[in-house]
ZAPAMAR-944521 format. One record per residue (C-alpha): residue number from 1; residue in three letters; x, y, z. Coordinates in pm, 1 decimal, padded with zeros to 6 digits, always signed. Example, Ala and Ser with C-alpha at 12.3 -4.5 7.8 and 13.67 -1.06 7.14 Angstrom:
<sites>
seq;type;east;north;up
1;ALA;+01230.0;-00450.0;+00780.0 $
2;SER;+01367.0;-00106.0;+00714.0 $
</sites>
This chain:
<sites>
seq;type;east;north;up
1;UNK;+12424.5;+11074.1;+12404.4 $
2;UNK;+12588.7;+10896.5;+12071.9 $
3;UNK;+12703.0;+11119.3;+11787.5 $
4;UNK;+12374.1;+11097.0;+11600.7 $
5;UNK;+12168.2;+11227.3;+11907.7 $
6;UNK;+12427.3;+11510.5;+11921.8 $
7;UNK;+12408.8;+11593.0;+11533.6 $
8;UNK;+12027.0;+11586.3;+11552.2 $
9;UNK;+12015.7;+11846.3;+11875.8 $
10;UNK;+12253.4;+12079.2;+11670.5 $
11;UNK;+12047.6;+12092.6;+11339.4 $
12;UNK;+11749.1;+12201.3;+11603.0 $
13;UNK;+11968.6;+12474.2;+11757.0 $
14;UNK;+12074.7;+12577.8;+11395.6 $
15;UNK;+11729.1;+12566.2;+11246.2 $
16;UNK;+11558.9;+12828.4;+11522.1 $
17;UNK;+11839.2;+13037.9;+11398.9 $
18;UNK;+11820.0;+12992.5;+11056.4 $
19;UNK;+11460.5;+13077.5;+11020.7 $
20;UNK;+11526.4;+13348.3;+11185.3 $
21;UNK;+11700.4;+13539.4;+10918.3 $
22;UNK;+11618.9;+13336.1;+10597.5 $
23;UNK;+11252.2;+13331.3;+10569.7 $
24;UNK;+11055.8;+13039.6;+10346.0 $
25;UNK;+10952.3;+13349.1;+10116.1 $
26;UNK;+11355.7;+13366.7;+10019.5 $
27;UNK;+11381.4;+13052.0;+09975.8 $
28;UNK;+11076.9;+12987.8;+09749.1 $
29;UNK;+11196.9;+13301.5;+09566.3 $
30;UNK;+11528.5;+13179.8;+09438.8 $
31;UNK;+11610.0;+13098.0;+09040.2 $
32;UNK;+11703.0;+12752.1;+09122.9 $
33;UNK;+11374.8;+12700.5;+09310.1 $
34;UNK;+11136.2;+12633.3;+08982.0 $
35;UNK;+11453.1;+12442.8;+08839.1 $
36;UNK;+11340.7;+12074.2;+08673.7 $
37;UNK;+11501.1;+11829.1;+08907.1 $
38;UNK;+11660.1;+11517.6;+08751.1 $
39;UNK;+11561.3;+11187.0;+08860.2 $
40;UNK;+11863.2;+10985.5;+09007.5 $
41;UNK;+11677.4;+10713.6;+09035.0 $
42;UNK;+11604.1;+10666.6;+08726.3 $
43;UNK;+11948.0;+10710.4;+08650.6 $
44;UNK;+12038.5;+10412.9;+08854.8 $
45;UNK;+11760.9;+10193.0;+08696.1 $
46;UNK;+11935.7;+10217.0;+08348.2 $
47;UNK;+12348.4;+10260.4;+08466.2 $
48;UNK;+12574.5;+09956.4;+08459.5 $
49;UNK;+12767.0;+10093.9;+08700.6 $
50;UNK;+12547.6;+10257.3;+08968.1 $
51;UNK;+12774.4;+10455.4;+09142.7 $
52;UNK;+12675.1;+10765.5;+09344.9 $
53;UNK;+12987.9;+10970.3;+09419.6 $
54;UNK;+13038.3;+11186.9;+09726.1 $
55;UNK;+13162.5;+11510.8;+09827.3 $
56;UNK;+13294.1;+11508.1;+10152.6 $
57;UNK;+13574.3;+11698.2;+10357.8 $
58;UNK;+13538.3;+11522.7;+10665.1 $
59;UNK;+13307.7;+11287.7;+10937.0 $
60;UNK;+13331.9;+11209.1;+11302.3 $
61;UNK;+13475.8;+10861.0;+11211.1 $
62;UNK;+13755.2;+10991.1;+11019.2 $
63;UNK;+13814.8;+11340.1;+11077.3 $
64;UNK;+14020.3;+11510.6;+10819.9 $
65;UNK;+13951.2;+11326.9;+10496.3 $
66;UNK;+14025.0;+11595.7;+10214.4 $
67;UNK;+13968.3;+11947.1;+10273.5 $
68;UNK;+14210.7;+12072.8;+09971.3 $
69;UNK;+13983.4;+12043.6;+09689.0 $
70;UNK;+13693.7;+12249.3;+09518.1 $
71;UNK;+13356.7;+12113.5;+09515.3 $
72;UNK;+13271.7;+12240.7;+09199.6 $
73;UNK;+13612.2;+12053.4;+09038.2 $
74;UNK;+13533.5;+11771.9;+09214.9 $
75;UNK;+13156.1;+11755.2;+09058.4 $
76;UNK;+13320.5;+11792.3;+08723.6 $
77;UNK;+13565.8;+11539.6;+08776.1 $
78;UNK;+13308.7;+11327.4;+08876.8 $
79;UNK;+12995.7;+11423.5;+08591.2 $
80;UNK;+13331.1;+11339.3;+08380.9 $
81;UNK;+13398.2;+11048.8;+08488.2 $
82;UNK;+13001.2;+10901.1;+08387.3 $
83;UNK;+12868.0;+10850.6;+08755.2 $
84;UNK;+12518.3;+10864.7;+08840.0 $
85;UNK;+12460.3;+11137.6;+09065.8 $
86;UNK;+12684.0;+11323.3;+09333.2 $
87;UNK;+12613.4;+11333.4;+09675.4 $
88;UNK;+12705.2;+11656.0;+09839.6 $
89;UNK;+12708.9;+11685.8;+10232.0 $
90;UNK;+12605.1;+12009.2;+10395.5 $
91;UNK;+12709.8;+11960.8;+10756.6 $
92;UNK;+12907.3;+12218.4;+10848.7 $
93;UNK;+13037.9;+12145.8;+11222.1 $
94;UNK;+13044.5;+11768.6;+11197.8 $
95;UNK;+13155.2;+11725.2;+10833.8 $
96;UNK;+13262.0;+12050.9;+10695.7 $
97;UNK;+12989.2;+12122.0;+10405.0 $
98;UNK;+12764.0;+12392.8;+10352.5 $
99;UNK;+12478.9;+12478.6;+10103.9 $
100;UNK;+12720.1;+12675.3;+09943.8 $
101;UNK;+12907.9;+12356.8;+09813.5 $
102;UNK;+12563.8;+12220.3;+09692.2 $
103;UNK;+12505.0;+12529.1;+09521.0 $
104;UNK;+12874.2;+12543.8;+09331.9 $
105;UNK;+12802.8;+12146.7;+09179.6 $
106;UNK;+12516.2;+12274.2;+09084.0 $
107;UNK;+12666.3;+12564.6;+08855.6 $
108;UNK;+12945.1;+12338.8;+08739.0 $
109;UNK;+12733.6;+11981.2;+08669.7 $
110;UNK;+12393.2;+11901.5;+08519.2 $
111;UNK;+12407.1;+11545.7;+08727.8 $
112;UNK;+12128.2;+11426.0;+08983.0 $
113;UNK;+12254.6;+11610.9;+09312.9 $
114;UNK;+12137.2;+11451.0;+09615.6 $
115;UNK;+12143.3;+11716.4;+09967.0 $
116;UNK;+12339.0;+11484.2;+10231.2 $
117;UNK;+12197.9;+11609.7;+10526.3 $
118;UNK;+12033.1;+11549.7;+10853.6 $
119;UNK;+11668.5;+11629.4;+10797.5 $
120;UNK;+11407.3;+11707.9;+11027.4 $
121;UNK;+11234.2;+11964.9;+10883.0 $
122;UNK;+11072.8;+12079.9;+10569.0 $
123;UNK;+11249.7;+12380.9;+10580.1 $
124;UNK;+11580.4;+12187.3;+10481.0 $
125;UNK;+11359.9;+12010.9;+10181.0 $
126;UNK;+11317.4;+12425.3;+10062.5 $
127;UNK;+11703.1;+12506.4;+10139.4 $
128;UNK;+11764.7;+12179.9;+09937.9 $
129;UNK;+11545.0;+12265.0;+09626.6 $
130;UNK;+11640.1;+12636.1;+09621.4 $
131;UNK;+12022.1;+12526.7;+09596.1 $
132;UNK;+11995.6;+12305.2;+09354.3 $
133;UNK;+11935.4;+11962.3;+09507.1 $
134;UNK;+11712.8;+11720.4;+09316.2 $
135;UNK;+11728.2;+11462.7;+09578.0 $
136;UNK;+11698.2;+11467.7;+09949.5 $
137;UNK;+11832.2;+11194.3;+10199.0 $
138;UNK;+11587.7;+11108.4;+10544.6 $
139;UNK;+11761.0;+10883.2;+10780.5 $
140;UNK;+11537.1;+10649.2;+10975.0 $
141;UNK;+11748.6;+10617.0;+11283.7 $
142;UNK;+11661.9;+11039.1;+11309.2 $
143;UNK;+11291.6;+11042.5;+11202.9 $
144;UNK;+10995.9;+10835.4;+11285.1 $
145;UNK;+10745.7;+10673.0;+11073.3 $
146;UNK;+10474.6;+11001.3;+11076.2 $
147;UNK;+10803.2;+11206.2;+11036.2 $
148;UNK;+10899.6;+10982.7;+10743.5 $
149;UNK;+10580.7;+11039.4;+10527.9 $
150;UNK;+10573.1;+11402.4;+10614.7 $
151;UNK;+10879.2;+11485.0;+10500.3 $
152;UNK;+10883.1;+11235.7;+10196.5 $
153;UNK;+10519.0;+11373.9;+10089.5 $
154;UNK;+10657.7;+11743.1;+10083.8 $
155;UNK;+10962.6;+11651.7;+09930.2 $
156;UNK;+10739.2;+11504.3;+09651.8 $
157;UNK;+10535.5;+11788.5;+09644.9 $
158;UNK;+10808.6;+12061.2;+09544.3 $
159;UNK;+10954.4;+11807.8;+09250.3 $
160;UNK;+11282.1;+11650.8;+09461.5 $
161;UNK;+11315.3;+11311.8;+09457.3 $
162;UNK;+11368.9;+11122.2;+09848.4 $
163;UNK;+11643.0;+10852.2;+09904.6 $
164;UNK;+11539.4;+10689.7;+10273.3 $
165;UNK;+11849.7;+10592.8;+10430.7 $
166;UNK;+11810.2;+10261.7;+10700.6 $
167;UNK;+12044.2;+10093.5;+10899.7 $
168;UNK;+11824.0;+09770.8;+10991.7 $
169;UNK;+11532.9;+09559.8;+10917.2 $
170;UNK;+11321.6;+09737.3;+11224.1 $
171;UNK;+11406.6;+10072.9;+11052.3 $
172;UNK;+11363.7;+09919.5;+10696.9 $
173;UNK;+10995.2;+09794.5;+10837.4 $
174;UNK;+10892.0;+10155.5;+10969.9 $
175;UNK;+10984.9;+10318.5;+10663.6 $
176;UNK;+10798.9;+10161.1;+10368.3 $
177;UNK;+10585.5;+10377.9;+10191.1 $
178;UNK;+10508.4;+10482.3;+09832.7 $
179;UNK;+10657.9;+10885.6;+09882.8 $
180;UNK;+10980.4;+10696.7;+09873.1 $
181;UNK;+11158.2;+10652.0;+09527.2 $
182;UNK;+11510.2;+10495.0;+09657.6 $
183;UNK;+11597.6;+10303.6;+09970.1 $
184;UNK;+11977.6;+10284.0;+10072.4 $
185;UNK;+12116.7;+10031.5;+10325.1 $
186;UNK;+12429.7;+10198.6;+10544.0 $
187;UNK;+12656.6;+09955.7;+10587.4 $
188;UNK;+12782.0;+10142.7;+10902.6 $
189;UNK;+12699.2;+10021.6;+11244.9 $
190;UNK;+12612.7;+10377.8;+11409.4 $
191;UNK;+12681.6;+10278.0;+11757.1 $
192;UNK;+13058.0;+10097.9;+11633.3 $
193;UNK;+13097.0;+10259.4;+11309.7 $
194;UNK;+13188.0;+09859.1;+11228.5 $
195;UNK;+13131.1;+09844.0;+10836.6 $
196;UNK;+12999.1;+09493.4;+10679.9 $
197;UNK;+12828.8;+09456.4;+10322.4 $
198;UNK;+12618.7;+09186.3;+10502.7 $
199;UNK;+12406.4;+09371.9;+10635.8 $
200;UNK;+12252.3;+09513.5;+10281.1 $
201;UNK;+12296.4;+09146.7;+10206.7 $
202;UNK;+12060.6;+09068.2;+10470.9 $
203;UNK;+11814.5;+09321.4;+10373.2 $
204;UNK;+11751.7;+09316.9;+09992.7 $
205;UNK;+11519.4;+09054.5;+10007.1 $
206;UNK;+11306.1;+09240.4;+10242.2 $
207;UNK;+11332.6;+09573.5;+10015.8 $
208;UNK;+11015.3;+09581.9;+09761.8 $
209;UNK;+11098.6;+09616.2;+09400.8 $
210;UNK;+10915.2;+09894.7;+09333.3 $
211;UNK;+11210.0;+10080.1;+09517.3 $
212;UNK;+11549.9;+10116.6;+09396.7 $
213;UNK;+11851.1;+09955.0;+09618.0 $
214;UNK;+12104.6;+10173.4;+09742.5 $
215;UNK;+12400.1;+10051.5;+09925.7 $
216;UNK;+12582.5;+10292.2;+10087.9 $
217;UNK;+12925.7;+10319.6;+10329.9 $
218;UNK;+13247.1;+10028.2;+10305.6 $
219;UNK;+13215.7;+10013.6;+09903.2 $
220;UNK;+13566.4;+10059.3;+09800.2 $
221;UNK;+13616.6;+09759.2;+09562.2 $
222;UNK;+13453.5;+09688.7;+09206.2 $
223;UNK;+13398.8;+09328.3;+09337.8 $
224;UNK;+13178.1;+09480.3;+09596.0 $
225;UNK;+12997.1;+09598.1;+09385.8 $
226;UNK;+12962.8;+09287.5;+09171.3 $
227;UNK;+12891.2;+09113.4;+09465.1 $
228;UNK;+12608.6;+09337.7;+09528.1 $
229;UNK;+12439.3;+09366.4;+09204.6 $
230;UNK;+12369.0;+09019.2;+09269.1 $
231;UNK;+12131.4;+09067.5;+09554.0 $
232;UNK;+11936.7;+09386.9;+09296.3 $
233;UNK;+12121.0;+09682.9;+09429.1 $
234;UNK;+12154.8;+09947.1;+09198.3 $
235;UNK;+12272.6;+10241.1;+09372.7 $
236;UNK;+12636.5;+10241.5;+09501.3 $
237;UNK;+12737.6;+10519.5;+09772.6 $
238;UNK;+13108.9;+10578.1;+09762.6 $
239;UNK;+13209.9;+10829.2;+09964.5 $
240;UNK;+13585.4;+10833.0;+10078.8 $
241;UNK;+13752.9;+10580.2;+09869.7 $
242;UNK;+13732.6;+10913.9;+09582.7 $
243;UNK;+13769.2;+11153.5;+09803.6 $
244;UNK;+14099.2;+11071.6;+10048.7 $
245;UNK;+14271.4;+11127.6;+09664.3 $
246;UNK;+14425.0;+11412.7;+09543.2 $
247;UNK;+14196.9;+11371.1;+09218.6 $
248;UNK;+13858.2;+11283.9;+09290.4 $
249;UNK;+13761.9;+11247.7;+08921.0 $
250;UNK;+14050.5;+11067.4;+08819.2 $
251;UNK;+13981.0;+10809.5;+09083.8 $
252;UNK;+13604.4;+10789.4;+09024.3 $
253;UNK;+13672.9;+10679.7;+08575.8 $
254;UNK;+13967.4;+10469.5;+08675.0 $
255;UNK;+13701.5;+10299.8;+08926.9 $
256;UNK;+13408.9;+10306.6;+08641.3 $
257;UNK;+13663.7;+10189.3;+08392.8 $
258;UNK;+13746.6;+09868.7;+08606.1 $
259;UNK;+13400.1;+09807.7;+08696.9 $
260;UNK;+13310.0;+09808.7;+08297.0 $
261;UNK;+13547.0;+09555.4;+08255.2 $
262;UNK;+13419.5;+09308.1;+08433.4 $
</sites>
């Protein structure tokens, strides 16, 4: 069993028990529920820069990569420093999130938030929306293609905006479909946790335009990005090259600043 098969039989576990004692009703009743979502994607359409900043304490790659800071500093550091949207991972066992720290960037930014989660369920899309999320992330390697346009369809259906995350052409071939309104190539082999930029080389001529392009995991230079603009990405996941700093923020407009420049 890889890491991914163990993630995915711990969000079942967690989701019997969850429904359990949080019923949809709650969910559907909370003030951020009827909330306007803001479309990331179209934020990425019309940025320069492209850059979707993360939130993240730690990973089963890396372990410990910051846990010192406050999510809701960290979102302003980052609305601050003119990024496109924040992701915000909710893990708690494997990478030390929570809802909670979804719900705090949502009080402290007005910024696209997209829910960085393992999703199986609709009842995650509901948590998402009724803490503020206005973009959801499905993972191909963890869903199949009936799975895929369930879950994006829903998604849809309650306003958030779905970001379909694939890790090669096989998964980028399952997943096409018009509920989708961004789709990210991980640079991250999942069975090495090898990172190459090739591989979302490789696939952008194979992604249709109606989509936006996403390229996610090994983007810590503004040459990468450069380099990838070339091949229509638009979306740039940077997870953490910000956060292993003692100021997000700081790190995220020096980053913008340079990639301006050039």
């Amino acid at each position: 069993m890889n890491i991914l098969d163990k993630i995915i039989a711990d969000k079942h576990k967690e989701l019997v028990l969850k429904k359990l004692v949080v019923p949809v009703s709650q969910l559907e009743q909370s003030a951020l529920f009827e909330r306007e979502t803001v479309s990331l994607a179209e934020k990425l359409r019309s940025s320069k820069t492209g850059i979707i900043a993360e939130h993240k304490r730690r990973s089963p790659s890396k372990s410990v990569i910051n846990q010192g800071l406050n999510v809701e500093d960290v979102a302003k550091g980052y609305e601050d420093a003119g990024i496109s949207g924040m992701s915000v991972l909710t893990d708690g066992k494997y990478f030390g999130g929570s809802l909670d720290d979804l719900l705090y960037a949502r009080a402290a930014v007005k910024m696209p938030l997209l829910r960085k989660e393992f999703i199986i369920d609709e009842y995650q899309l509901l948590e998402a929306k009724a803490h503020g999320a206005d973009v959801i992330l499905l993972i191909a390697a963890v869903v199949e293609r009936e799975e895929i346009k369930r879950l994006s369809e829903f998604a849809k259906s309650i306003g958030l905006e779905v970001l379909l995350e694939v890790h090669n052409e096989e998964e980028l071939q399952k997943s096409i479909m018009p509920s989708l309104d961004m789709l990210g190539v991980n640079n991250r082999n999942l069975k090495t946790f090898e990172v190459s930029t090739d591989i979302s080389k490789e696939l952008s001529g194979k992604i249709p335009e109606d989509f936006v392009k996403v390229s996610e995991s090994g983007i810590s230079s503004v040459e990468a990005i450069k380099d990838l603009q070339q091949f229509g990405y638009k979306g740039f996941l940077i997870g953490e090259n910000f956060m292993k700093t003692n100021n997000p923020g700081k790190a995220a407009a020096e980053f913008v600043k340079t990639l301006n420049k050039l």
